[in-house]
N, C-alpha and C positions, 0 to 999 in steps of 0.2 A: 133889292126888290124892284119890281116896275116901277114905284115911283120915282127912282132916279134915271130912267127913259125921260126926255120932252115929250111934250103933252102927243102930238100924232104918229111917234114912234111908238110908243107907250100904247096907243090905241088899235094901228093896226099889226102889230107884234103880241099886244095881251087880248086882244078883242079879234080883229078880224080873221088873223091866220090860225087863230086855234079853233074856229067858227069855218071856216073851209076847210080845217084837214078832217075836222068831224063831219062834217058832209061828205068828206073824200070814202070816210069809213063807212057809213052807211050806205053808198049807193051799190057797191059790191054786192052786201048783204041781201039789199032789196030785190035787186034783179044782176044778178052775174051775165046775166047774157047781154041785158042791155050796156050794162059797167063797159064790157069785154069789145061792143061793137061798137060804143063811142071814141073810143081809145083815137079812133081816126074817122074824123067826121067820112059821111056818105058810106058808111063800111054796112053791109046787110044784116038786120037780126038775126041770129044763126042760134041753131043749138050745138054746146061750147060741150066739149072733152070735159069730164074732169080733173085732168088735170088742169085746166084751163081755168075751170073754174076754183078749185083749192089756188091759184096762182093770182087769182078779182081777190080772195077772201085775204090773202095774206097782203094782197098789195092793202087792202081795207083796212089790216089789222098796221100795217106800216104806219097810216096813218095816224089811227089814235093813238100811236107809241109816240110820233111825232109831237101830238096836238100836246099829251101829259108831259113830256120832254120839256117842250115852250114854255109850258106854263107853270112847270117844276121850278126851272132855270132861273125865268123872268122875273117868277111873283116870291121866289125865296131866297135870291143874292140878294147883296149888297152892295158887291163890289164890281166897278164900271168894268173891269177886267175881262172879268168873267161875264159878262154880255156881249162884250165886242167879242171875245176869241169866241164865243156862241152864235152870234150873228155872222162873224167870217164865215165860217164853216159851211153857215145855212147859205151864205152868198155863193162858195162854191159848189155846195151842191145845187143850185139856183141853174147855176149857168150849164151844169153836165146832164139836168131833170129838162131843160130846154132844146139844149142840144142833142139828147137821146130821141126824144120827141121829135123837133125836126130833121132828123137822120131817119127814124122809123115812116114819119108821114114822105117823105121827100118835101126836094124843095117847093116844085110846083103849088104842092097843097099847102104848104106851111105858107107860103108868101100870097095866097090868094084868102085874104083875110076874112072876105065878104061871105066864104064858105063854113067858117067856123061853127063847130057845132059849141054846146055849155062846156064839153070837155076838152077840145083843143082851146079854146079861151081862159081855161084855169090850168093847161098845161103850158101853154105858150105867155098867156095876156096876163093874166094874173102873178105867175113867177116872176115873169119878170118885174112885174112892177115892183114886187116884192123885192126884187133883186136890188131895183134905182132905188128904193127906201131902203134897204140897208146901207146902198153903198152912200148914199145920202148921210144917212144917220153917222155912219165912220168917219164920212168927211168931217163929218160937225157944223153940215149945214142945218141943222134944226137946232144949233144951240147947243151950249153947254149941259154932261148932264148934271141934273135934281143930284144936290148932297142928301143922300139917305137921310133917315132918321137915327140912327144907328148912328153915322158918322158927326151928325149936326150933338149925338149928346158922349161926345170925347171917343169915340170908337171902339165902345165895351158895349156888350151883350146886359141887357139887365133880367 
């Protein structure tokens, strides 16, 4: 379960990122045209195909699959195992959700920081950081993880 995460894994693993993919899910919803035109900051409000816009809604729906996934995973293992090969995963998809991103925008706009719109900042700025705290967490620089409670009472189910 989370509580064998350290305390600010724990927190931006069970709190923050299931808190930004559910914001990733509703902003689709709210306005697909706006969703579609942040995608790469400076891009014009436009009216979006729908297919385009069925394509906002499922990237939306990715999300809460995501956010329930995290928090299926996090808050009902027990076992360190099964968190890290769950955080590996999310660290590579990290780096190819970055690198799509800065492929699509080019480099020009990707490295002119100052231009960032809310959503190249949680495609670009936020992944990654996400990225250094996983890959942080695997190193085991936050410390060893919390022995479940499970495991602290002989490693039987009661």
């Amino acid at each position: 379960m989370a509580s064998i995460l350290p305390p600010i894994p724990r927190v931006v693993f069970t709190v923050l990122e299931p808190l930004t993919l559910v914001a990733g899910f509703f902003a689709p919803f709210i306005s697909p045209e706006w969703f579609v035109a942040e995608q790469i900051a400076s891009s014009p409000l436009v009216d979006i195909t729908q297919n385009t816009k069925m394509v906002a809604y499922q990237l939306g729906n990715i999300y809460i699959l995501l956010a329930m996934i995290g928090v299926a995973v996090l808050y009902t293992t027990t076992e360190a195992r099964v968190v890290r090969n769950y955080l590996i995963a999310l660290a590579i998809a990290d780096v190819s959700h970055v690198g799509v991103t800065w492929y699509a925008m080019g480099h020009e706009r990707a490295v002119d920081v100052a231009s960032w719109n809310s959503m190249t900042w949680g495609n670009i700025g936020v992944t990654t950081l996400l990225f250094v705290v996983r890959l942080a967490y695997l190193a085991g620089l936050f410390g060893p993880d919390q022995q479940s409670p499970i495991a602290k009472k002989g490693g039987k189910l009661h």
